[in-house]
Backbone as CSV, one residue per row, in Angstrom:
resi,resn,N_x,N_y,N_z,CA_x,CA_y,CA_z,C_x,C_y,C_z
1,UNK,-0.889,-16.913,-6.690,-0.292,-16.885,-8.009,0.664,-15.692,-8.067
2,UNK,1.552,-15.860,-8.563,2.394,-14.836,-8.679,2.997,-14.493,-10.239
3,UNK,3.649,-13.523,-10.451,4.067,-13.091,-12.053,5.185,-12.832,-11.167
4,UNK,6.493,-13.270,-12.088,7.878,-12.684,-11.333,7.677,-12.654,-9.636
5,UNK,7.474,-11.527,-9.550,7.753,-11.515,-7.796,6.540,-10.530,-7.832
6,UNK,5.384,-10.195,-8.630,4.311,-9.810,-8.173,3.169,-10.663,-7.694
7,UNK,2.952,-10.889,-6.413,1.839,-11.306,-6.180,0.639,-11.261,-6.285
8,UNK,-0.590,-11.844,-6.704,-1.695,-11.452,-7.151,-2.360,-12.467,-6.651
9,UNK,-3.189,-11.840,-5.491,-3.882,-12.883,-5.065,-5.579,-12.483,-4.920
10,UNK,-6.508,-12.958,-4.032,-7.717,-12.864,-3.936,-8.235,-11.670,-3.091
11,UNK,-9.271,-10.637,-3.524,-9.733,-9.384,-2.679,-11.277,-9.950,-2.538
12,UNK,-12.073,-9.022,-2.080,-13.084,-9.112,-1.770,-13.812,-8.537,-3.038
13,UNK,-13.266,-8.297,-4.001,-14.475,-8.090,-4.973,-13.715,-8.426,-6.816
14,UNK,-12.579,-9.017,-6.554,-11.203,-9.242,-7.384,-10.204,-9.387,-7.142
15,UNK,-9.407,-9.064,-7.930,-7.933,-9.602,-7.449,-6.928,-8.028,-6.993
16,UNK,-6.078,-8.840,-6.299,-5.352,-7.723,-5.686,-3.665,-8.033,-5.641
17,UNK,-2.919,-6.459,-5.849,-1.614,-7.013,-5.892,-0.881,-5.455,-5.643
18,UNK,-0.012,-5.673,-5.185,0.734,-4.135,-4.437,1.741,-3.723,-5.788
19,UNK,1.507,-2.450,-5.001,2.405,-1.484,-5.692,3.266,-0.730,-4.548
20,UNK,4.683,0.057,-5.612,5.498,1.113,-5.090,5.091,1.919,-5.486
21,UNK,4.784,3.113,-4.343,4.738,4.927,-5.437,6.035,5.138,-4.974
22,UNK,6.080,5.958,-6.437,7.426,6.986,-6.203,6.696,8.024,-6.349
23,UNK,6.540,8.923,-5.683,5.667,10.412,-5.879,6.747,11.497,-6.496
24,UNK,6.021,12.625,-7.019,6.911,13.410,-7.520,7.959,13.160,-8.620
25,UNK,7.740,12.359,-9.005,8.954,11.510,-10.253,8.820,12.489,-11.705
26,UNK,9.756,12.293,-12.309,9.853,13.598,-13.159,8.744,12.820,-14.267
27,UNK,8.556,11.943,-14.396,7.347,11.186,-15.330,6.204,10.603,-14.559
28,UNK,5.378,10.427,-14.951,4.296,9.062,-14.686,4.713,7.897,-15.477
29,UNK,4.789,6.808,-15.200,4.998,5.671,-15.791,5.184,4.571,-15.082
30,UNK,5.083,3.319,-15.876,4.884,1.987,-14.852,6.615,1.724,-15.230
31,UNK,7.189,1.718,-13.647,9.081,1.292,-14.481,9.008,0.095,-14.189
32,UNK,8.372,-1.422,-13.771,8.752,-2.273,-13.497,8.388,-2.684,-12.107
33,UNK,10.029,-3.524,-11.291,9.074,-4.160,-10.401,10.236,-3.638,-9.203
34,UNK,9.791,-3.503,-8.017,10.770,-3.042,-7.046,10.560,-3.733,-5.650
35,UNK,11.167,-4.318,-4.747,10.123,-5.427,-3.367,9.516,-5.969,-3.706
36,UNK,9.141,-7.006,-4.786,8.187,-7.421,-5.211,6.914,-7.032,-5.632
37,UNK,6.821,-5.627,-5.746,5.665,-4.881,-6.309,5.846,-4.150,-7.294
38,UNK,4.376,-3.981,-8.013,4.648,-3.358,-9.490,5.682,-1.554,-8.925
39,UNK,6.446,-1.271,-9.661,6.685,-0.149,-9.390,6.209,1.552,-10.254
40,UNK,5.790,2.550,-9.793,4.887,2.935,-10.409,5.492,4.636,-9.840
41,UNK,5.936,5.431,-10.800,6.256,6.757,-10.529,5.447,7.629,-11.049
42,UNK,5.257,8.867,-10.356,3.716,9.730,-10.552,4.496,11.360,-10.447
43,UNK,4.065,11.801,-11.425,4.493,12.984,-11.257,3.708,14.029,-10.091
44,UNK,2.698,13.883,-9.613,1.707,14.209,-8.627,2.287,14.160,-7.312
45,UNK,2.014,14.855,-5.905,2.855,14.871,-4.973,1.839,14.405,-3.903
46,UNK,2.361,13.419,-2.675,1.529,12.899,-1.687,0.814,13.537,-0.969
47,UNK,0.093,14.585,-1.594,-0.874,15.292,-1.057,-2.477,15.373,-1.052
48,UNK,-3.220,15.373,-0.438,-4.408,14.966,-0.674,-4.918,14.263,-1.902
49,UNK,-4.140,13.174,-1.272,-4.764,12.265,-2.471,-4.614,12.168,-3.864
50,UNK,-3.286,13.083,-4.358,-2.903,13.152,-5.669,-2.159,12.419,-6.009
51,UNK,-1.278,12.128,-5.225,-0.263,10.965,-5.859,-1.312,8.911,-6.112
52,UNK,-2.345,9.126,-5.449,-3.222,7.810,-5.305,-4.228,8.134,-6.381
53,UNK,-4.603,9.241,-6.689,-5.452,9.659,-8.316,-4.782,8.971,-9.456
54,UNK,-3.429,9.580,-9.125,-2.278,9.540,-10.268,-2.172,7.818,-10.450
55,UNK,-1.407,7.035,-9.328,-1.849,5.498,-9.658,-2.775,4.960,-9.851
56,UNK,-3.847,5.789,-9.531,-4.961,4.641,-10.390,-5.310,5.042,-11.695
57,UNK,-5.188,6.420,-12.273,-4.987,6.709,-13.207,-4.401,5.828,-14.426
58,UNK,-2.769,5.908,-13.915,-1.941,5.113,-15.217,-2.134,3.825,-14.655
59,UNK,-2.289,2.673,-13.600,-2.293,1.914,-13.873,-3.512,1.156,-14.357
60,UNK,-4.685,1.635,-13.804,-6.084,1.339,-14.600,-5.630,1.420,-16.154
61,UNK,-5.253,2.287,-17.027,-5.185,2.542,-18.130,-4.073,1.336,-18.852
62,UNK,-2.908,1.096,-18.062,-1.953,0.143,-18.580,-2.367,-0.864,-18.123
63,UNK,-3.618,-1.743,-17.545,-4.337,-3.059,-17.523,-5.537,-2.891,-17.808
64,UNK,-6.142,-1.833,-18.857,-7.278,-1.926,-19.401,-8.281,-2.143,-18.619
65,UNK,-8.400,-1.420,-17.540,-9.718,-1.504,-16.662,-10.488,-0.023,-16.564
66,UNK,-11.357,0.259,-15.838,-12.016,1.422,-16.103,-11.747,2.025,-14.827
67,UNK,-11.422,3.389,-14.398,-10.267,3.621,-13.180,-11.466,3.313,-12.136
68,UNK,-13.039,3.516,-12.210,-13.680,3.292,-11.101,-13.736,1.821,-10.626
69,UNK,-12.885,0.925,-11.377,-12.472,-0.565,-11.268,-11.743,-0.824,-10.532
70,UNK,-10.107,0.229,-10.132,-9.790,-0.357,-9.528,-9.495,1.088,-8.383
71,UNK,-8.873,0.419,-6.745,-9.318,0.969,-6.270,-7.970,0.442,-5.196
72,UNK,-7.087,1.803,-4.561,-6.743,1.671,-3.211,-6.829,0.775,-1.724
73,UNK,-6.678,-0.419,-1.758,-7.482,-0.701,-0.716,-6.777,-0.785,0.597
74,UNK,-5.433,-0.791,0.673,-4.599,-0.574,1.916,-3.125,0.256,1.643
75,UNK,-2.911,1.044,2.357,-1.427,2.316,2.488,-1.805,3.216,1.538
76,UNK,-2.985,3.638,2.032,-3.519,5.313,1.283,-2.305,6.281,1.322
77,UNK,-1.886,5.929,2.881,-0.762,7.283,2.949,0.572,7.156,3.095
78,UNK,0.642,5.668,2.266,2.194,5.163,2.340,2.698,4.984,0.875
79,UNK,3.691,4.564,0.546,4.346,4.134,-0.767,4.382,3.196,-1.467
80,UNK,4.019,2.074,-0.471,3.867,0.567,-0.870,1.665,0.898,-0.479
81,UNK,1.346,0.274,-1.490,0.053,0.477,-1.415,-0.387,-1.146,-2.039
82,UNK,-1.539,-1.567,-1.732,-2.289,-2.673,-2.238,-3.308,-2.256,-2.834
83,UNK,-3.827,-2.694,-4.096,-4.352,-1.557,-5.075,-5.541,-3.693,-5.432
84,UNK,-6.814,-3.302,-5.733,-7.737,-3.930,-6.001,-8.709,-3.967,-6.742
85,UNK,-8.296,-4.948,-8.333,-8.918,-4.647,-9.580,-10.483,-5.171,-9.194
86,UNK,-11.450,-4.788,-9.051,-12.941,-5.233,-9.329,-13.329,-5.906,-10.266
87,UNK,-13.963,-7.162,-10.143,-13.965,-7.908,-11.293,-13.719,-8.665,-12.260
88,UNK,-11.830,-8.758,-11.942,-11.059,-9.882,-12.407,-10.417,-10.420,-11.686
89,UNK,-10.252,-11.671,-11.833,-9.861,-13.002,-10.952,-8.463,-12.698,-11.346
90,UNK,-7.071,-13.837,-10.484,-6.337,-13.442,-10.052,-5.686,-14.169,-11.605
91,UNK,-6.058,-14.848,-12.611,-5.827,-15.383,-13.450,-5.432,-14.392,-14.394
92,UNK,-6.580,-13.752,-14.653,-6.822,-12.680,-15.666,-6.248,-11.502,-15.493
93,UNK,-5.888,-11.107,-14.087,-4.785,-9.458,-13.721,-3.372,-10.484,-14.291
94,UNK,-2.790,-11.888,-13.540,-1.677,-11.837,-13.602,-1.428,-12.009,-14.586
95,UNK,-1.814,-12.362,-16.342,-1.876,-12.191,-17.438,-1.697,-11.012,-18.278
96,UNK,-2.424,-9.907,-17.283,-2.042,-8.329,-17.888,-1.479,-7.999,-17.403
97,UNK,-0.675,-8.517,-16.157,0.579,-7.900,-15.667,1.771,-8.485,-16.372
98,UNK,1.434,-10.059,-16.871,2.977,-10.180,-17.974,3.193,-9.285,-18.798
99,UNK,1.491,-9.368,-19.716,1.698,-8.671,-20.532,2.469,-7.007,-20.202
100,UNK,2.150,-6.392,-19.757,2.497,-5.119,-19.417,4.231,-5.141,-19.057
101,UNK,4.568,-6.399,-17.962,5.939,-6.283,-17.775,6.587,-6.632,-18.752
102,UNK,6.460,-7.560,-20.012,7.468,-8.068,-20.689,7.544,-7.266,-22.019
């Protein structure tokens, strides 16, 4: 299933769908969509693990999940990351991802 050009498909414990970090960005905020992934700038810098706090931070919060919900699951130490909501099917993320994009 896809929203626009975000894909959202099946994880091992929910649904899953990639993101861009932009690290260091003069804001945190969700800007949209960039390669087909949500795009997501963090004021936090790719350093132990701050810039991956920082996305799960705002984006847990802008799809109403609880941040120990969702969770990193591939390119810890890259920019394009695959990020995996616990607990909701691929129906129910790509619904709060319209919502959120439109």
């Amino acid at each position: 299933m896809t929203h626009g050009v975000v894909a959202v498909r099946h994880g091992r414990t929910g649904a899953r769908f990639d993101v861009r970090v932009v690290p260091r960005g003069a804001r945190t905020a969700i800007e949209g969509l960039r390669d087909g992934s949500l795009l997501v700038r963090v004021t936090a810098p790719p350093v132990e693990g701050a810039a991956n706090d920082a996305v799960v931070a705002v984006v847990a919060a802008a799809l109403g999940v609880a941040r120990r919900d969702l969770h990193v699951v591939a390119g810890a130490t890259s920019r394009r990351k695959t990020l995996e909501v616990a607990g909701l099917d691929e129906v129910t993320l790509s619904g709060r991802l319209t919502a959120l994009l439109s």
